[in-house]
C-alpha positions as CSV (number, residue, x, y, z in Angstrom):
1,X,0.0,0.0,0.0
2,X,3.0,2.7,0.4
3,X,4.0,2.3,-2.9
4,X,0.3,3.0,-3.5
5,X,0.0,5.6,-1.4
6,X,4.1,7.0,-3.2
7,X,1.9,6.9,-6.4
8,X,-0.7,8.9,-5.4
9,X,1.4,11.9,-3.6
10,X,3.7,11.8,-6.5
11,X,0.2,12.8,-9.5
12,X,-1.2,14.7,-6.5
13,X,1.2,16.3,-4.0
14,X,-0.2,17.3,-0.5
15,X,-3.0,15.7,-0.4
16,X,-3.9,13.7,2.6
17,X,-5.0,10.2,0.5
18,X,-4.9,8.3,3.9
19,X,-7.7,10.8,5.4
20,X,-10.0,10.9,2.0
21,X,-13.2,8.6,1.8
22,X,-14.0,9.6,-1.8
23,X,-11.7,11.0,-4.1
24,X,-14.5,10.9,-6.7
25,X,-17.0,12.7,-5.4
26,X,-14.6,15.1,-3.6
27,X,-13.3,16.0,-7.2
28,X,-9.6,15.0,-6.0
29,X,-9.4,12.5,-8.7
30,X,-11.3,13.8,-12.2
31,X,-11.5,10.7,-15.5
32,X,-8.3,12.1,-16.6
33,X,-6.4,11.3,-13.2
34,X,-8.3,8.0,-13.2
35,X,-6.9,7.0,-16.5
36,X,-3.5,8.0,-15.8
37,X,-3.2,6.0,-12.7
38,X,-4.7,3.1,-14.3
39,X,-1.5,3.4,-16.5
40,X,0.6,3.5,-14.0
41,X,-0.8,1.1,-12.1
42,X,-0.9,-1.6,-14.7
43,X,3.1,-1.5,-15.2
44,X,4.2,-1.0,-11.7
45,X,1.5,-4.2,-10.5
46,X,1.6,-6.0,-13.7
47,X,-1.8,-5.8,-14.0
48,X,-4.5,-4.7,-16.5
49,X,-6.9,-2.6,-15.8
50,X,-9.8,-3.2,-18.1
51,X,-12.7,-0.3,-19.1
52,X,-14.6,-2.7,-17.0
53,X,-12.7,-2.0,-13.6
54,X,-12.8,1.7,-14.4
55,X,-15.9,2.9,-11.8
56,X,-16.2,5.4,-9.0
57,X,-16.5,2.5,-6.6
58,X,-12.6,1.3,-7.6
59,X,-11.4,4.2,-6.9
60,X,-13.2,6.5,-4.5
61,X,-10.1,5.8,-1.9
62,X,-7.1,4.4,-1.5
63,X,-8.0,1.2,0.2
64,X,-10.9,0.6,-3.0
65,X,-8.2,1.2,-5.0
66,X,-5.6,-1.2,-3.2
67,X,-8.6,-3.8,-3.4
68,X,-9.0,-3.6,-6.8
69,X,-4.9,-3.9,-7.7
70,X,-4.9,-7.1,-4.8
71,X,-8.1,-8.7,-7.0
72,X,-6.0,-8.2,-10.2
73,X,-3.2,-9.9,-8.6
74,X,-5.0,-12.7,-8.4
75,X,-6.6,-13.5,-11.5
């Protein structure tokens, strides 16, 4: 989850992503961010992020978002 939460700081620096319950809603994260964290994501995991997996509820905080990279993990 730190190099999650490394990821996160680095597209947006100071904010608080442990303290945020929806980065959706709270206009933190807008589609554009979305889609260029799921790039990121999918080399530094080795994971794909499908258009499927793209929804508010995957990533709306960090911990959603850490779910959905530990599901991908698995498949």
């Amino acid at each position: 989850m730190e190099e999650l939460l490394d990821i996160l700081k680095d597209m947006k620096p100071g904010v608080q992503f442990e303290n945020e319950a929806n980065l959706i809603d709270d206009g933190i994260l807008d589609s554009l961010d979305v889609m260029n964290l799921s790039v990121i994501l999918n080399d530094e995991y080795d994971i794909e992020i499908t258009p499927l997996d793209i929804i508010p509820e995957n990533f709306k905080s960090i911990e959603s978002i850490y779910a959905l990279i530990t599901r991908l993990q698995e498949d």
